[in-house]
C-alpha positions in Angstrom: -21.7 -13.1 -15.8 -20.0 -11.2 -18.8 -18.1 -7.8 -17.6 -15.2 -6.5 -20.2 -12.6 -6.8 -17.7 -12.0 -9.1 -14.3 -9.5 -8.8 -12.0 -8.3 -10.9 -9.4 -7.2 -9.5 -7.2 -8.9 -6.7 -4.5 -5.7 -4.8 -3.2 -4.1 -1.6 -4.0 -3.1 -2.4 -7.7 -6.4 -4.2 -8.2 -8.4 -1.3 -6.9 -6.4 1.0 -8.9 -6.9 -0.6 -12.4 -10.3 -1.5 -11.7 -11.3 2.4 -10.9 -8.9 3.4 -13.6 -11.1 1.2 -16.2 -14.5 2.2 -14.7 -13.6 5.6 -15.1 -12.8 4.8 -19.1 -16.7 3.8 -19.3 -15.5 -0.3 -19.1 -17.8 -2.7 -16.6 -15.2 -4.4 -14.4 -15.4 -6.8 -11.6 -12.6 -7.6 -9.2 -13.0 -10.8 -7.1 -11.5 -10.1 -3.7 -10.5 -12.6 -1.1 -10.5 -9.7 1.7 -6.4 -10.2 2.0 -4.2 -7.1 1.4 -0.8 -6.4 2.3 -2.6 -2.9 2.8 -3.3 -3.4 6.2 0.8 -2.8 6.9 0.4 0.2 5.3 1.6 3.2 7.6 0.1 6.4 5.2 2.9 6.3 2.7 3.7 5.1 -0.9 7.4 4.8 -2.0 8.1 4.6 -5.8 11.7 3.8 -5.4 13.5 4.3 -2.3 17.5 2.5 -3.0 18.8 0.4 -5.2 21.7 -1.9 -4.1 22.0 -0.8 -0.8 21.9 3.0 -1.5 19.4 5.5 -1.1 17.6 6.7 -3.7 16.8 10.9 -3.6 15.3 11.4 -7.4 13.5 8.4 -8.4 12.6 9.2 -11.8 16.5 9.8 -12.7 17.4 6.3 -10.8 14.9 4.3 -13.0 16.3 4.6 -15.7 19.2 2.6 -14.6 17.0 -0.4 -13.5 17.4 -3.7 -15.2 15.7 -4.8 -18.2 13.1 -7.6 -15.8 12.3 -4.6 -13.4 8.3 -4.0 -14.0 9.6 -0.1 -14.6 11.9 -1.4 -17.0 9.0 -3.3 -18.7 6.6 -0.8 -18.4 8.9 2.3 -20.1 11.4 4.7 -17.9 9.9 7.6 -20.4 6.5 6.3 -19.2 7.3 6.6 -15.2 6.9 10.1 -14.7 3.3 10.6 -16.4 1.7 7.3 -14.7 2.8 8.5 -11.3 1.0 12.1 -12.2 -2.0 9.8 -12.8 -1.8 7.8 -10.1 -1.8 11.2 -7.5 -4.5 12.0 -9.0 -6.5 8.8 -8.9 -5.7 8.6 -5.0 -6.9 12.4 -4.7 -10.1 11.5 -6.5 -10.7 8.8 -4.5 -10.5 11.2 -1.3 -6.8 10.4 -0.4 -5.5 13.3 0.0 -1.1 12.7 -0.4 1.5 14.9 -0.2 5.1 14.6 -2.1 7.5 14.7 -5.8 7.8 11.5 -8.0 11.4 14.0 -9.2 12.1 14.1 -5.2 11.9 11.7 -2.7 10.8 13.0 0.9 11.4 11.0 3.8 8.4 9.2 6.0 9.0 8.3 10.1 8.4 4.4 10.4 7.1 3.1 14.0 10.3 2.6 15.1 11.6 5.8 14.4 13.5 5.2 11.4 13.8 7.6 8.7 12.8 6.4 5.1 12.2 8.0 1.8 8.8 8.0 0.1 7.2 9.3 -2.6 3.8 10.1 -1.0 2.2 10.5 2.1 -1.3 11.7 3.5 -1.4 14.9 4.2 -1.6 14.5 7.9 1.1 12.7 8.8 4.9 13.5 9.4 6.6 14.2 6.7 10.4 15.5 6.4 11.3 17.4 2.9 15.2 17.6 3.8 16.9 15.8 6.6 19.1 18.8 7.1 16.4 21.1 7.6 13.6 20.0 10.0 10.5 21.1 10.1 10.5 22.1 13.9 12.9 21.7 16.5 11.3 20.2 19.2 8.3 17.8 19.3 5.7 16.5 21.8 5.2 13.0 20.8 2.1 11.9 22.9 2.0 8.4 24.3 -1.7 6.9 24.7 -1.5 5.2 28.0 -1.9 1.5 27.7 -1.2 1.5 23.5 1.2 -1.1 23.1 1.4 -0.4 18.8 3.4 2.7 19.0 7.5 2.1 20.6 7.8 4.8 21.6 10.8 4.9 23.2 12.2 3.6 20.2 10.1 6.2 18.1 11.7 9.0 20.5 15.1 7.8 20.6 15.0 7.6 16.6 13.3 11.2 16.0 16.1 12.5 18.5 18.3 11.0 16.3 17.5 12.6 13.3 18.3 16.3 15.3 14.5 16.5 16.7 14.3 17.2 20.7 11.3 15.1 21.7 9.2 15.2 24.8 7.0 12.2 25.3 4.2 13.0 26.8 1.4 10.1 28.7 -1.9 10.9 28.2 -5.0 9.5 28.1 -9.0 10.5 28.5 -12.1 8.8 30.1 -13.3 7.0 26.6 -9.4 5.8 26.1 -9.7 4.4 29.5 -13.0 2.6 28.8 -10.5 0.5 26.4 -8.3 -0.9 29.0 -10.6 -3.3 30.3 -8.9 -5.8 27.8 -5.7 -5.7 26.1 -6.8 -6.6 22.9 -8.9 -3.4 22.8 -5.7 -1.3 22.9 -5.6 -1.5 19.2 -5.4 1.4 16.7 -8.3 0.6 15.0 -10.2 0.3 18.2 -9.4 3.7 19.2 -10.3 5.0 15.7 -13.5 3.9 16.4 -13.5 5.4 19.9 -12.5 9.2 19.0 -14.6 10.2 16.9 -17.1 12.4 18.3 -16.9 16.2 19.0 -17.0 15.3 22.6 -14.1 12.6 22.7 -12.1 14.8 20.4 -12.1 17.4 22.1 -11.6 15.7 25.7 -7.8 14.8 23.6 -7.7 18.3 22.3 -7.7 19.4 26.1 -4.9 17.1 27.0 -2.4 18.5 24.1 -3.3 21.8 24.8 -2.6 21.4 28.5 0.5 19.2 28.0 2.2 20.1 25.3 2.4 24.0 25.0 6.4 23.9 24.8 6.1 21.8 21.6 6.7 23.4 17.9 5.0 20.3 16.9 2.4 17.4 18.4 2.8 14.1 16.8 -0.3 11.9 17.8 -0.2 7.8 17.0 -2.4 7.4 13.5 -5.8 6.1 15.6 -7.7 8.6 14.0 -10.0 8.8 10.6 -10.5 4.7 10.4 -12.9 5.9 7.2 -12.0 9.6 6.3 -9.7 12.8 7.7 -12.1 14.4 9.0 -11.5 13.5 12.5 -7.6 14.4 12.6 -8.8 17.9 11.1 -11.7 18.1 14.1 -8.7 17.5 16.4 -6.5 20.1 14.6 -9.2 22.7 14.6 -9.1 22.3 18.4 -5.8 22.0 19.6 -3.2 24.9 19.5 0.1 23.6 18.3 0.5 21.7 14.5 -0.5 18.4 15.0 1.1 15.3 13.0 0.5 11.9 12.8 3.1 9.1 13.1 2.7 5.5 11.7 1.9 3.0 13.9 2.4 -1.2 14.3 -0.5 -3.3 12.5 -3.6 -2.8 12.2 -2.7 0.5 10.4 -5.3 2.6 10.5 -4.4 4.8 7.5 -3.7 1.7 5.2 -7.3 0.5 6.5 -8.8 3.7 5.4 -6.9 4.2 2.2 -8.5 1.0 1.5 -12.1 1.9 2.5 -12.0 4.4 0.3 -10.7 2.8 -2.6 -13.4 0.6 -2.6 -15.8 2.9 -2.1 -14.8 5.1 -5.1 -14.9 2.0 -6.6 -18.5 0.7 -5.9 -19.3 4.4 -7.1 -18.2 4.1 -10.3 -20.5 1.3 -10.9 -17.7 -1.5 -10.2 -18.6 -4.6 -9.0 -16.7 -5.8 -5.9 -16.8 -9.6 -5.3 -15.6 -9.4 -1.0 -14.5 -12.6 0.3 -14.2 -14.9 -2.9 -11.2 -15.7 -5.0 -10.5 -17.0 -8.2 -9.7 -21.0 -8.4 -9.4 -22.0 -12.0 -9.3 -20.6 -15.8 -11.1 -21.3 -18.8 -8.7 -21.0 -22.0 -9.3 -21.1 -25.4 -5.7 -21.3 -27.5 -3.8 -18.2 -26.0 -6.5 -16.4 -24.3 -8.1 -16.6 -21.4 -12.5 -17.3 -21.3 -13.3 -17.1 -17.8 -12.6 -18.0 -14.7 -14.4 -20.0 -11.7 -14.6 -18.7 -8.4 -14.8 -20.5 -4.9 -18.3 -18.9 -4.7 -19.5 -18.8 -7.9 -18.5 -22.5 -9.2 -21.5 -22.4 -11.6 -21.3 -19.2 -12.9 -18.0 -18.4 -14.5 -16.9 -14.9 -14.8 -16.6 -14.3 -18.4 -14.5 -11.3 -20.1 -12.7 -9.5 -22.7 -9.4 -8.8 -20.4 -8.4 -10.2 -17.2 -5.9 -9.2 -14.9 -3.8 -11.2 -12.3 -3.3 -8.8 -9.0 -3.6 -11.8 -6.6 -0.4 -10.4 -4.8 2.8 -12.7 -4.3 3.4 -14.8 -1.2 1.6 -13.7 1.9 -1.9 -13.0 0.3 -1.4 -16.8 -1.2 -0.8 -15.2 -5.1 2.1 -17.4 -4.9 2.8 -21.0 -3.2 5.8 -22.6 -2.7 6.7 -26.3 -1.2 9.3 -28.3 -0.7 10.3 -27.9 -4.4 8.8 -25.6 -6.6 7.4 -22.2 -6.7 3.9 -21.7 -8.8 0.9 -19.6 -9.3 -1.7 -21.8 -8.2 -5.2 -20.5 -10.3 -4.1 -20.2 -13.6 -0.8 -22.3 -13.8 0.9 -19.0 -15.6 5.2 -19.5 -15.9 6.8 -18.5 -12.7 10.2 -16.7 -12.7 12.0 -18.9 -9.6 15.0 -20.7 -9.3 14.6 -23.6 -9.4 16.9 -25.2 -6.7 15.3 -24.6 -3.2 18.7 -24.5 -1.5 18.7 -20.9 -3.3 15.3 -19.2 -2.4 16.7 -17.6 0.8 20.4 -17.0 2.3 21.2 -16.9 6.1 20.5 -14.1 7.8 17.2 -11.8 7.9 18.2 -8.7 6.9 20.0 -10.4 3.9 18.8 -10.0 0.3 16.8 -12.8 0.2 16.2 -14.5 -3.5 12.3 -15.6 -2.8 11.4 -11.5 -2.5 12.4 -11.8 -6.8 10.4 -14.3 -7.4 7.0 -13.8 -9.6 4.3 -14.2 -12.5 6.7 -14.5 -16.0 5.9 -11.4 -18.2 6.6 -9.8 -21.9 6.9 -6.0 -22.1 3.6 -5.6 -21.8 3.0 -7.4 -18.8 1.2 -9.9 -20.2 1.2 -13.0 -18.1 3.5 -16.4 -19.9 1.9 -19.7 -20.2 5.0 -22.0 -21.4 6.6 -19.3 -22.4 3.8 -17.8 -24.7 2.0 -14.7 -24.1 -1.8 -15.1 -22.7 -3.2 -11.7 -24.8 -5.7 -11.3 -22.6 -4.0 -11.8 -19.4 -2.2 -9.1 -17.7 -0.5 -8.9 -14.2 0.0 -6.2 -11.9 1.7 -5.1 -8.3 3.4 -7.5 -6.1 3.0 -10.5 -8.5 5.2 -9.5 -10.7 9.1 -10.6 -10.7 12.2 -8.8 -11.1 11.9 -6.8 -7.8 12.5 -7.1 -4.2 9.6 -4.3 -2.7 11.4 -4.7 1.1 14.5 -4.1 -0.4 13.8 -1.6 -2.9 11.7 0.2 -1.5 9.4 0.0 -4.7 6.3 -2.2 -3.9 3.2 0.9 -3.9 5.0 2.4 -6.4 4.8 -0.9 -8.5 1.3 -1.6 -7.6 0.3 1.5 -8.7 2.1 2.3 -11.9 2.0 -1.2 -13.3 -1.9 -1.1 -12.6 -2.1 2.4 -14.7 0.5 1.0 -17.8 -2.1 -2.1 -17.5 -5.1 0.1 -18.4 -3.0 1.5 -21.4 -2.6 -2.1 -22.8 -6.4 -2.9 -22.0 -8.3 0.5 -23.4 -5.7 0.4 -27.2 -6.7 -3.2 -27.6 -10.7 -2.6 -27.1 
């Protein structure tokens, strides 16, 4: 199978460069094991949210004092600002419809009621421009009876915290209650699928309006939309008060959708989506790369003009560590680890921990290192990529995405 470009690699900067190239007239295929870090994903991206500790409020401004093995660094601070208009628009085309500055950070409302800055979030959920000026003062923060993914006494405690006064409020409705016959039902995603009719909406509609009428604003779990907004904007049209979502525990239902409809703009441009295969070994001739086997396809190597390495880092398997080495286990590409175990992690988990550094080896244009020479056709992109600790820095969407965009650049001026 010849395509110009392959990626491996079927999460968010995957799906970004490959929709990125298809929309450039290139035939892409990205081989996708099914894992993504997306599933975490509470309806926010963050671009750069602190650095050492402190909080970043202009992100553009604070890259530029990034060091040199960053992936903005790499990529260009000059660049930042026009590959993060892109990228906006690229979720926007895709349906994904997000709110917020790359020049000002806003802040987004974790599960556990924590305040965070972001760069982006969808358009229906809680969002806070200034912390000194809320956007209401009191909220209704209803509490689906029998949901054990939302804390919401934490959630509360944390929202009153910020200045909000919050009254939660227990609810629940006949098709809610057809749920609890088993625990593992109670899950966001299973309620996603459960309210989505006119009928069931409204049914919730009638217990916020009945509930809630002292609120400024209702904040609902985000169990609605599994595959579009539709449904939160039903519910809006029939309740009386504003109406807000709030992030939830995994599954995340937003990050679920996001990705649904990724991959369907995708599949739309004429992409081809390889679900539930993964790369296992490369072909290379000299310093490029030929092709590349998959688990499923072991006698038909995927051939190309361009690959690109989005495999992710440690807990989608892009990156495997024993006892005494870290490596990138399909294409043997350098690593940037330290080498002495004894320093991969430090006591303590809220502690900087070294490991979160670790990734692929790259020149300035992200090209991938093979004993310390550049692969010319071998890019990587998002959380593969070394000199950044995403937890830490708050950075990890916002590398996905931009490095998957600076990527394309490389790819389309060496056609």
């Amino acid at each position: 199978m010849r395509m110009d470009t392959v990626i491996m690699g079927g999460g968010l900067s995957g799906l970004a460069c490959g929709i990125a190239l298809a929309k450039r007239g290139q035939r892409v295929a990205i081989v996708s094991s099914g894992q993504s870090t997306m599933l975490f994903n509470g309806g926010s991206m963050e671009l750069l949210g602190n650095i050492d500790g402190d909080t970043v409020t202009t992100p553009l401004e604070a890259i530029k004092t990034l060091p040199q093995d960053h992936p903005y660094s790499k990529i260009g601070a000059d660049r930042i600002a026009g590959l993060t208009d892109r990228a906006k628009l690229l979720l926007n085309d895709a349906g994904i419809s997000m709110q917020g500055s790359a020049t000002a950070n806003h802040w987004r409302i974790t599960p556990m009621g924590v305040a965070k800055p972001a760069w982006l979030t969808l358009s229906d959920h809680l969002r806070i421009n200034d912390l000194s000026k809320l956007p209401a003062k009191r909220l209704a923060l209803m509490s689906i009876r029998g949901y054990l993914d939302q804390p919401n006494a934490m959630l509360a405690q944390g929202l009153r915290d910020l200045g909000f006064e919050v009254d939660v409020i227990d609810f629940t409705t006949d098709d809610i209650s057809a749920l609890r016959r088993s625990p593992s039902e109670m899950r966001a995603t299973s309620l996603a699928k459960r309210l989505v009719s006119t009928s069931a909406l409204q049914r919730v509609a009638d217990q916020i309006n009945s509930l809630a009428a002292d609120a400024d604003i209702v904040l609902m779990p985000s169990v609605l939309g599994q595959n579009e907004e539709s449904d939160f904007q039903t519910l809006q049209s029939m309740t009386k008060k504003p109406l807000r979502l709030v992030a939830t525990l995994p599954p995340a239902v937003a990050g679920m959708r996001m990705m649904t409809q990724l991959r369907h703009y995708f599949r739309m441009l004429g992409g081809n989506y390889l679900m539930g295969d993964s790369a296992v070994k490369g072909t290379f001739e000299g310093d490029r790369l030929t092709a590349i086997t998959t688990a499923k396809l072991a006698e038909m190597p995927l051939k190309a003009d361009q690959f690109v390495l989005a495999t992710g880092s440690f807990i989608s398997r892009g990156l495997i560590s024993d006892y005494e080495r870290v490596y990138e286990p399909v294409l043997g590409v350098d690593v940037d680890a330290d080498t002495n175990p004894d320093n991969w992690t430090r006591f303590g988990v809220l502690q900087p921990q070294a490991y979160s550094r670790f990734g692929v080896a790259t020149d300035d244009q992200l090209r991938c290192l093979k004993q310390g020479k550049p692969i010319t056709n071998l890019h990587a992109i998002g959380s593969i990529l070394s000199g950044h600790d995403a937890v830490k820095m708050g950075d990890g969407t916002g590398v996905s995405l931009i490095s998957a965009l600076a990527v394309v650049d490389h790819i389309m001026e060496n056609k």
